[in-house]
C-alpha positions in Angstrom: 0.0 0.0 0.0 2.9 2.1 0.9 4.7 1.3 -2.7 0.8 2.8 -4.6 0.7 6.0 -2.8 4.3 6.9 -3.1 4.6 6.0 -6.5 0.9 6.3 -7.5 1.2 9.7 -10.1 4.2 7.9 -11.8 2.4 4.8 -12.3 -1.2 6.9 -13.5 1.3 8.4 -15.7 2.4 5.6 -17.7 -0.4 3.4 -17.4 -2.0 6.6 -19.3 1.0 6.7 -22.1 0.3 2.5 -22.5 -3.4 2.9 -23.3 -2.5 5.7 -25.5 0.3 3.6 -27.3 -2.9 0.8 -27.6 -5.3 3.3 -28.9 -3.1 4.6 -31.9 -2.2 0.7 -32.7 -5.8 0.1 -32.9 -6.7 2.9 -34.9 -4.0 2.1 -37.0 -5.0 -1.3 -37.5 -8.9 0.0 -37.8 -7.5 2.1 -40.9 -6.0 -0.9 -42.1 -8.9 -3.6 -41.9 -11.8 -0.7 -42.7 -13.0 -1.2 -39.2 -14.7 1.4 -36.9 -13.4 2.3 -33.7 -16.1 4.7 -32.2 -15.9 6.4 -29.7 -12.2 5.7 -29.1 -11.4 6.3 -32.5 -13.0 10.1 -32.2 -10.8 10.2 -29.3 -7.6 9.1 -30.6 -8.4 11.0 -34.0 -8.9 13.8 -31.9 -5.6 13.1 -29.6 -3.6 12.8 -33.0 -4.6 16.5 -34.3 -3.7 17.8 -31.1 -0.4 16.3 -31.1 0.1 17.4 -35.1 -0.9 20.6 -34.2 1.3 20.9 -31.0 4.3 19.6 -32.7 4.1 22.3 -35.5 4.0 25.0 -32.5 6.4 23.6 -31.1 8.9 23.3 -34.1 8.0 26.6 -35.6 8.7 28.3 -32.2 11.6 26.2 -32.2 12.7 27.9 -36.1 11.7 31.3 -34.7 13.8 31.3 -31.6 16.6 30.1 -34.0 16.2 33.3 -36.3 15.8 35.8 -33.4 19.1 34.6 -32.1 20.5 35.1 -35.4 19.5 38.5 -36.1 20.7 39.1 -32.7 24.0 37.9 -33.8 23.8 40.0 -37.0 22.6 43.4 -35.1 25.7 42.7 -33.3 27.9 42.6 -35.7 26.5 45.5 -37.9 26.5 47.8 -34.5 30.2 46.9 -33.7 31.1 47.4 -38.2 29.5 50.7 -36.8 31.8 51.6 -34.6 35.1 50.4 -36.4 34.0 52.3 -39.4 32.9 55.4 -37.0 36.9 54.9 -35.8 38.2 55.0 -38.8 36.3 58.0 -39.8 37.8 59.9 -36.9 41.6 58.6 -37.7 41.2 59.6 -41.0 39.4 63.3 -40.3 42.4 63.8 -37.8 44.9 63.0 -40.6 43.5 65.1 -43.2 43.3 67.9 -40.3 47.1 67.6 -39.2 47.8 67.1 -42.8 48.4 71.1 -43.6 49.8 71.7 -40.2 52.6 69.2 -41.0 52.7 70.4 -44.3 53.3 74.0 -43.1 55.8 72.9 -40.2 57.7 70.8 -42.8 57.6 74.4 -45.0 58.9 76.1 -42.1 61.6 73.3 -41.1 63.1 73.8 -44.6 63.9 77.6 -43.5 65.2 77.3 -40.1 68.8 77.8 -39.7 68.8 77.3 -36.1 69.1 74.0 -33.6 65.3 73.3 -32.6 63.4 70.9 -30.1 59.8 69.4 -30.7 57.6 70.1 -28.0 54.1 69.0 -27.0 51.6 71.3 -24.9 50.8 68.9 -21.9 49.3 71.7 -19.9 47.8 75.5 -20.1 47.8 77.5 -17.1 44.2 78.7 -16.2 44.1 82.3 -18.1 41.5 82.6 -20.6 43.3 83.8 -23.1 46.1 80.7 -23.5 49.0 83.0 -22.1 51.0 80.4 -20.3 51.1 76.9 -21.1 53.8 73.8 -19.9 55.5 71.5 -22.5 57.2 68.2 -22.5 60.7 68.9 -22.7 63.1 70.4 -20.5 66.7 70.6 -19.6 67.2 66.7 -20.7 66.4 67.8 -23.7 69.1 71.2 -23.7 65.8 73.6 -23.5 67.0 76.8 -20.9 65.2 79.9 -19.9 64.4 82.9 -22.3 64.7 80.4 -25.4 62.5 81.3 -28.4 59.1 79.4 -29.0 57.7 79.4 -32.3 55.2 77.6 -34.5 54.9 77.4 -38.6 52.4 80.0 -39.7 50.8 80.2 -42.8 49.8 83.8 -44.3 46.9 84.9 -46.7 49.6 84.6 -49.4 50.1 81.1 -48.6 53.8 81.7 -47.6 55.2 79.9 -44.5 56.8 82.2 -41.8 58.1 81.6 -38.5 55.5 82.5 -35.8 56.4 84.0 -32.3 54.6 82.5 -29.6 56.9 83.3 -27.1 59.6 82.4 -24.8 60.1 79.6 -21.9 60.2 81.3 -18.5 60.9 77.5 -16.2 62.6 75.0 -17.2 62.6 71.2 -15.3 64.4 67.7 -16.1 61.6 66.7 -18.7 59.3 69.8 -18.6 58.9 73.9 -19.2 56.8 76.6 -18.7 56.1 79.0 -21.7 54.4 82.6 -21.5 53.3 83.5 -25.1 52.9 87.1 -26.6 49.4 87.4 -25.5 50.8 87.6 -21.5 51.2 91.1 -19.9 55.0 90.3 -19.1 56.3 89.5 -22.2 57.7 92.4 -24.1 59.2 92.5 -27.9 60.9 94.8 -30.2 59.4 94.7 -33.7 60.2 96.1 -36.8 57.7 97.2 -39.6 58.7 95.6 -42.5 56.8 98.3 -44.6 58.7 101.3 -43.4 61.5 99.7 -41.2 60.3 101.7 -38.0 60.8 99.8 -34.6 58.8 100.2 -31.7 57.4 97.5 -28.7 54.2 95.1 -28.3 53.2 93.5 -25.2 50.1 91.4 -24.4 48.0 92.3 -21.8 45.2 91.2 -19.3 42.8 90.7 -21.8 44.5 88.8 -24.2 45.0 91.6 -26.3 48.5 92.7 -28.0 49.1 96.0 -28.2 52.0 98.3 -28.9 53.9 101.8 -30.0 56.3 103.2 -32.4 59.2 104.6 -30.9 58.9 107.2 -33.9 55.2 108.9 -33.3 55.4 110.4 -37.2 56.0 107.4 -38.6 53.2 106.4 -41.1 51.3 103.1 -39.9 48.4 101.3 -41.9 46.5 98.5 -41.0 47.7 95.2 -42.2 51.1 96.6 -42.3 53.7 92.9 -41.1 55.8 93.1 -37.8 58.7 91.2 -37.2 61.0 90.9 -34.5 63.9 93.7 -34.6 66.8 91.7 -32.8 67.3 94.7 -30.3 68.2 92.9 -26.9 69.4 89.3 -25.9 66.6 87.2 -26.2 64.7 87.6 -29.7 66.3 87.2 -32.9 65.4 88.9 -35.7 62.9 88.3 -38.6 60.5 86.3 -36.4 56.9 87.0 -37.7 55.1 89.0 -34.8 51.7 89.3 -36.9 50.0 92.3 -38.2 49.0 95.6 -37.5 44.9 95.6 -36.6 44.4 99.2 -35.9 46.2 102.2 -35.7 44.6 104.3 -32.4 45.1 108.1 -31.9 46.2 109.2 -28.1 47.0 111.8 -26.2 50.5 111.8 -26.1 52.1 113.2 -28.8 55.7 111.0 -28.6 54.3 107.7 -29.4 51.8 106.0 -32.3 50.3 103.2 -30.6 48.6 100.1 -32.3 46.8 97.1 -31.9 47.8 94.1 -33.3 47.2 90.6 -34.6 49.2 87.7 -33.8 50.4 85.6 -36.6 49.6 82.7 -34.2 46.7 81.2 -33.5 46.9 80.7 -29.7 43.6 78.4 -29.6 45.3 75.6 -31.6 48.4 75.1 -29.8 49.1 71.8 -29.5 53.2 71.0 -30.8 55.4 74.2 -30.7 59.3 74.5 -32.0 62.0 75.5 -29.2 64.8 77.6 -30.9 67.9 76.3 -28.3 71.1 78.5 -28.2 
């Protein structure tokens, strides 16, 4: 009695698959012989379509299950084709982007009769106006204090010049600290390439550069080129300072004073040449 109600749904269960596997045999036979089952051939007919029809769920779930996981696997792939070719797009932008840069440092390169060091910008102080900035090379690399920084420029004329940005202040084993043209502390002597006439510009708080003609007759114009005059120790001459941007009437009678525009463009710093004596 114990063995039945332990084991009484197990045996129920395939006493119930046996007279199944009897019913389809004698319905098969029935077929066979043109006999009539009755009522248990209504039943097993009816048992049959239900199977049919549950094995076609069942294997057509099966096939879609199959193609969901495979469209998975192809929305995958696509997405991370995506990305590679998103990648590449960017490598290739950046190329194309450094590509006249290059070409105009290479220009520049060619005319440069002076011992130079490559330097990368690595830090920029936190002025607005990008008027300090650190690089990554120092005395290991035979960079001192007051040497001359200066990036390829490229005018409207398409010529290549030597840009002043400006001059390293600190130097460290592997690192040094720049101020450009557009800090209030750095001061150069220029020379006006139109008319020869020397005079001083110095940037300011505001990122501006300004500047004077020692000569207040002399005869200014607005995109008139300034270079460096080579009066003092640290500058050498014929480095391209940038252009004159106004000319501004004062007060004081002794001096012309002018505004001007740097031939650099002190937003896209990034690699900057180090003139070493």
């Amino acid at each position: 009695m114990n063995f039945l109600k332990e084991h009484f749904k197990k045996i129920l269960f395939f006493l119930t698959i046996f007279i199944l596997i009897i019913m389809i045999g004698l319905s098969s036979i029935g077929r066979l012989e043109g006999t009539d089952l009755g009522f248990f051939g209504n039943v097993i007919s009816g048992f049959q379509k239900l199977a049919y029809k549950t094995g076609n769920t069942l294997t057509n779930s099966f096939y879609s299950v199959q193609e969901i996981v495979k469209m998975r696997e192809e929305n995958i792939m696509l997405t991370e084709n995506v990305y590679k070719l998103r990648e590449q797009v960017r490598i290739l932008e950046n190329i194309i982007n450094k590509s006249d840069a290059l070409e105009t440092e290479y220009e520049m390169k060619k005319s440069l009769s002076y011992d130079y060091v490559v330097g990368q910008v690595i830090a920029i102080d936190d002025s607005n106006w990008f008027s300090r900035f650190t690089i990554d090379k120092g005395e290991n690399d035979g960079l001192q204090q007051n040497d001359i920084v200066i990036q390829a420029v490229k005018t409207d004329d398409s010529i290549v010049q030597i840009g002043l940005l400006g001059i390293v202040t600190q130097t460290s084993s592997d690192w040094s600290k720049v101020i450009t043209l557009l800090d209030e502390s750095c001061k150069v002597s220029f020379k006006n390439i139109e008319n020869d006439e020397s005079g001083i510009v110095q940037g300011s708080i505001d990122g501006s550069v300004t500047g004077y003609f020692f000569n207040s007759k002399v005869d200014a114009e607005t995109g008139d080129n300034l270079v460096t005059s080579g009066i003092g120790e640290i500058y050498i001459p014929d480095i391209y300072i940038g252009d004159v941007k106004d000319v501004v009437k004062t007060t004081d009678a002794s001096t012309l004073r002018i505004i001007v525009e740097p031939a650099v463009d002190f937003t896209k710093i990034n690699r900057v040449y180090v003139l070493t004596k």
